[in-house]
N, C-alpha and C positions, 0 to 999 in steps of 0.2 A: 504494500500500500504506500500514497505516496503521502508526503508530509501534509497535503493538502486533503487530501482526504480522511485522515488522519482526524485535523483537527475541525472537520464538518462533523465525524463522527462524536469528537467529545462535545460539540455545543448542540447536539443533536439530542444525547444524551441527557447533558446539562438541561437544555430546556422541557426533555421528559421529567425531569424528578424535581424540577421548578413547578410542571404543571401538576404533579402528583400533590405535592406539600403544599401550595397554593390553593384557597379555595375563594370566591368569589368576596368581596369584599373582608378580605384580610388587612391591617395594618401592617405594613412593615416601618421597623426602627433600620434610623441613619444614628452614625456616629462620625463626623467629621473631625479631621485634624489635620493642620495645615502645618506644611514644612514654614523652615526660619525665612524664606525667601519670600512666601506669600502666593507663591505663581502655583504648586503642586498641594494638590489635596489626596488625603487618604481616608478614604468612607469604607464605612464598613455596616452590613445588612446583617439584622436578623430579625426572627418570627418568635412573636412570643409564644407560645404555645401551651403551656402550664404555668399556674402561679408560681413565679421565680427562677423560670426556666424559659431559653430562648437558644431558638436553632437558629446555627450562623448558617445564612444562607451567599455571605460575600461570594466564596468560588464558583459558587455558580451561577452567578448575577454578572459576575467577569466576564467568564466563558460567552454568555448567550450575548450580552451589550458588546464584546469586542475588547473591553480595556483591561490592561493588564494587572496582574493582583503580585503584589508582595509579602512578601513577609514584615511587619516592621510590629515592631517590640513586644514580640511575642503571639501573635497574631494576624492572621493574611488581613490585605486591605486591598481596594480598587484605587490604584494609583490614577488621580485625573489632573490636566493640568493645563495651566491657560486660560481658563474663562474667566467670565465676569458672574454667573449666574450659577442658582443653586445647584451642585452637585446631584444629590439629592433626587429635584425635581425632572433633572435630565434622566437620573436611571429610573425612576416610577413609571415615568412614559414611556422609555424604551421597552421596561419590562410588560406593561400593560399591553402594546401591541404586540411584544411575541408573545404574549400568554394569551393575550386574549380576553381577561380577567379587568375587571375593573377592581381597583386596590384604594389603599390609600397610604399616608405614610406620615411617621412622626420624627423628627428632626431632632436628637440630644448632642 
């Protein structure tokens, strides 16, 4: 297989087990943190699920919107970088058209 194909197969995936654990008007949590520069943001997504409990769903909000995920202090994040406008509301909407799902989302 070729590297391209490859990686259709993992956001193919990704977006299978997005639309598994996603169900129609779910909240997902943002957690923003911005490098010392100001220009790069690191967001990071999860679903709460049970009282006190929340599935990180970052990796595979990566995979399916395109942007790349790091590791950074201890946990992956969606490296974004360059805009003027909320992080955040750029992924809900990317998300909402591949799911399909009308969502909503809370910003900490």
């Amino acid at each position: 297989m070729s590297k391209a194909s490859d990686k259709r197969d993992e956001i193919a995936r990704s977006l299978e087990s997005l639309k598994r654990t996603l169900k129609e008007g779910d909240r997902i949590w943002f957690t923003t943190e911005y490098a010392p520069s100001g220009m790069t943001r690191y967001v990071r997504a999860f679903l709460p699920v049970e009282r006190g409990e929340l599935e990180h769903l970052t990796g595979l909000i990566a995979d399916v919107t395109g942007y790349p995920c790091k590791d950074r202090k201890g946990t992956w994040a969606i490296v974004m970088t360059g805009f003027g406008y909320s992080g955040s509301d750029y992924l809900i909407s990317a998300l909402m058209h591949k799911t399909g799902l009308k969502l909503s989302y809370r910003d900490f």
